[in-house]
N, C-alpha and C positions, 0 to 999 in steps of 0.2 A: 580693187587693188590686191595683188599677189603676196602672199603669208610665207615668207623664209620660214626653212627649216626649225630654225630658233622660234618663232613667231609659235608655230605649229608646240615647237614643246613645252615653252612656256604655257601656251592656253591647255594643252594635257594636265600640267601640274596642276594650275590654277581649279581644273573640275576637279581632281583628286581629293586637292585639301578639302574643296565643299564637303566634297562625300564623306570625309572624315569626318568633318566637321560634324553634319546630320548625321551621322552615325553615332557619334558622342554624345551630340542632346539627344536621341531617343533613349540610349541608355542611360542618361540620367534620370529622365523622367519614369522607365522602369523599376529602378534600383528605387525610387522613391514609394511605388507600388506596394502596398504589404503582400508579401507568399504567401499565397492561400492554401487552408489545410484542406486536402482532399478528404474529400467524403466520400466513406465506405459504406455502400449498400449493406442494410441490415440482412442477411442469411432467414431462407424460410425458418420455420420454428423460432425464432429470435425472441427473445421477452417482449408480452407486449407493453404498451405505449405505460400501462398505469395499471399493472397487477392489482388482487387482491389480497390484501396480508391476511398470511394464517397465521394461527396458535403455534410457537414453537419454545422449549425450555430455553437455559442457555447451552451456548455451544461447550462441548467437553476442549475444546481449543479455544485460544485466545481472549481470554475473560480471567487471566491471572490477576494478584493483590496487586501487581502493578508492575510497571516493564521500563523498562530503558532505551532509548535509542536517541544516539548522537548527542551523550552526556548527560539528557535529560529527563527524569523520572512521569513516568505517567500513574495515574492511579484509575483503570475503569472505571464506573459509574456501577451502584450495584440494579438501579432500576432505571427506565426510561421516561418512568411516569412525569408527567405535564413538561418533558422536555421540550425549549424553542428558542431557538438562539438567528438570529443576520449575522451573517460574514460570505467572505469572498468562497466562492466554491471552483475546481476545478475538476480535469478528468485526466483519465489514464487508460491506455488502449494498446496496442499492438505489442512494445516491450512487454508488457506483464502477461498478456493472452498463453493461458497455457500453465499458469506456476500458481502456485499454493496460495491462497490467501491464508489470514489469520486462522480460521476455524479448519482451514486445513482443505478447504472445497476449492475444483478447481475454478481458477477466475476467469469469465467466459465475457471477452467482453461487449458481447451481443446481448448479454442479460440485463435486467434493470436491477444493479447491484450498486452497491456504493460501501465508502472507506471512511470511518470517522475515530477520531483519537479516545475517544472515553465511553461513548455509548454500549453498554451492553451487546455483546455479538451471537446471535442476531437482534436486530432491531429495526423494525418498518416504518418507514419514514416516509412524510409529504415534503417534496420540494419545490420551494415556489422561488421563478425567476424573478426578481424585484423587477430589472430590469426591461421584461417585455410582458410580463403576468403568467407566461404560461407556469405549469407546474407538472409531476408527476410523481408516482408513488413509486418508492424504491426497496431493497432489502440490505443493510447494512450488514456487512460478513465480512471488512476488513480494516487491518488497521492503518491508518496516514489521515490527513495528509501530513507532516511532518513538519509544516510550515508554520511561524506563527499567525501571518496575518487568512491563515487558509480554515476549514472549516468542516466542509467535508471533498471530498472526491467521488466523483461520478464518474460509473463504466461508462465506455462512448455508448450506450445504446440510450444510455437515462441523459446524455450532453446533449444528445442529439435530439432527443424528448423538449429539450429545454434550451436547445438552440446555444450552446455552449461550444459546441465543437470550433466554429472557426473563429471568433474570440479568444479562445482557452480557459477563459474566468470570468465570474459573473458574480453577482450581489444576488445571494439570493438568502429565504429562509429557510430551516429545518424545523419542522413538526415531527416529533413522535407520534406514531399510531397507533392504540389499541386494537390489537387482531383481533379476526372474527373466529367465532366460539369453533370449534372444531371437536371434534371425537378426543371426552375428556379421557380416554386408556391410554388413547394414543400421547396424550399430553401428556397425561401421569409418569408414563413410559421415560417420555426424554425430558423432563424435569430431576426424575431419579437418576439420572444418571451421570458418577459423582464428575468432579471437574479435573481439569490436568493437574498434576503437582508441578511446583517449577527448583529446581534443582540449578546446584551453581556448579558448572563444568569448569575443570581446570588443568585438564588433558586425555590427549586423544590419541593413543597409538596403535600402531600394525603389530606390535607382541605384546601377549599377558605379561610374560618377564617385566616390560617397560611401564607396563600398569602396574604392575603390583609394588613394583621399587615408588613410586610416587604415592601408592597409599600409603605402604609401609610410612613413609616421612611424614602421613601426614597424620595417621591412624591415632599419635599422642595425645593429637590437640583435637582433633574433629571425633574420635572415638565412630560410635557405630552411626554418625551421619554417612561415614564416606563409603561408596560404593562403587563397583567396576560394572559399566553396563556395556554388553558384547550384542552389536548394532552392526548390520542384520545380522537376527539370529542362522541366517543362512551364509554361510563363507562368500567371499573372504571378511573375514571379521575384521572390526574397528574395535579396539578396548577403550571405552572411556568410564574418566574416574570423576566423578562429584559427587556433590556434596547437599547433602539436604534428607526428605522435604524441608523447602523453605516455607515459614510458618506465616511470617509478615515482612514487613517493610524492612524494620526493626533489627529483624534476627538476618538478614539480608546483608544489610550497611554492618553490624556485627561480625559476621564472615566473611563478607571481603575486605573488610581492617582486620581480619586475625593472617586471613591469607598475603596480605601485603606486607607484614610484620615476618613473614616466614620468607617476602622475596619472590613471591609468586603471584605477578604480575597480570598473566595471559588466562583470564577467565570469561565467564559470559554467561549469564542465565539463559536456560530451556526447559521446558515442559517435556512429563514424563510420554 
């Protein structure tokens, strides 16, 4: 039997909507898919799988009486010894590749490095994945994770060690390692070597004129704490003024209830 015109366009439509239709279930069942995170070949020379920890003092960076961040007071740890703790771990990779960590090294994240809140910086640590057993040894040289149910933070090269990468987070534990004995001069050397001071800044400007009216104001009450530090010493200068060494916790919460009472709000601890 012969299919009018009508006939013909009606059956057009009728495949179209199918096609939508399988169109749409496949992309549900996609969207339902977790995004998988791409994994980044390790670079020759890359840290390997489970360093061996050496002897080092602590770092002259990042090992202050204690720090701040996102309202919350931290106090380091002054030793490592018989440290071991479970909790959730996670990593951090590509954003950060390239910028300072705590002790001031750049953060490489091909290395077997990691980020823990209180432990001593440096400090050598075994990582063990609860959840698949594997484990690896690492070098602690910065501060986070910043979370509380988190623990420590692994560079992608110690995740990937430990199969974290496309997960994000895992159960795992931390061991402290006692390093192996190394050239005691050598030790001596960066043991003596004294730590940052941490000073409270509470402004920053492009002229001394603007620095100096701010100490002037505050020179009363802070006397010979406050100081203008001209940052780089190579032009174009930055004058900044703060206030310190900060001695403790104590003399800290102190000076910034003195500075608050004077109305001067806009401050922030840093190391010398």
């Amino acid at each position: 039997m012969s299919r009018g015109p009508h006939q013909y366009t009606r059956l057009l439509a009728r495949l179209a909507l199918a096609c939508v239709l399988v169109h749409l279930t496949a992309c549900g069942f996609l969207q339902r898919e977790p995004t998988p995170v791409q994994t980044i070949p390790l670079p020759a020379g890359s840290g390997a799988s489970s360093p061996t920890p050496g002897r080092e003092g602590l770092s002259r960076y990042g090992n202050p009486e204690f720090y701040d961040v996102m309202g919350k007071r931290y106090y380091p740890m002054k030793s490592a010894k018989g440290y071991r703790e479970q909790g959730i771990a996670s990593w951090y990779g590509p954003d950060f590749h390239g910028k300072l960590t705590s002790t001031r090294e750049t953060y490489d994240m091909y290395q077997m490095t990691g980020a823990h809140k209180l432990l001593p910086l440096p400090t050598w640590v075994e990582v063990t994945n609860l959840e698949n057993g594997r484990k690896t040894t690492l070098r602690v040289n910065d501060r986070g994770p910043f979370k509380d149910d988190r623990i420590i933070d692994l560079s992608y090269a110690a995740a990937l060690a430990l199969d974290v990468v496309r997960p994000g987070t895992a159960r795992v534990e931390v061991r402290a390692l006692e390093p192996a004995a190394e050239n005691a001069a050598t030790s001596a050397a960066v043991l003596a070597e004294p730590l940052a001071k941490i000073y409270v800044q509470v402004g920053a400007f492009g002229t001394l004129e603007n620095a100096e009216r701010l100490k002037s104001r505050l020179n009363p009450v802070f006397g010979p704490e406050v100081r203008i530090l001209i940052d780089p010493p190579e032009g174009p200068h930055v004058y900044k003024v703060q206030l310190g060494p900060i001695r403790d916790a104590q003399h800290a919460d102190r000076t910034v209830a003195t500075l608050q009472n004077l109305g001067i709000a806009g401050h922030h601890f840093v190391n010398d």
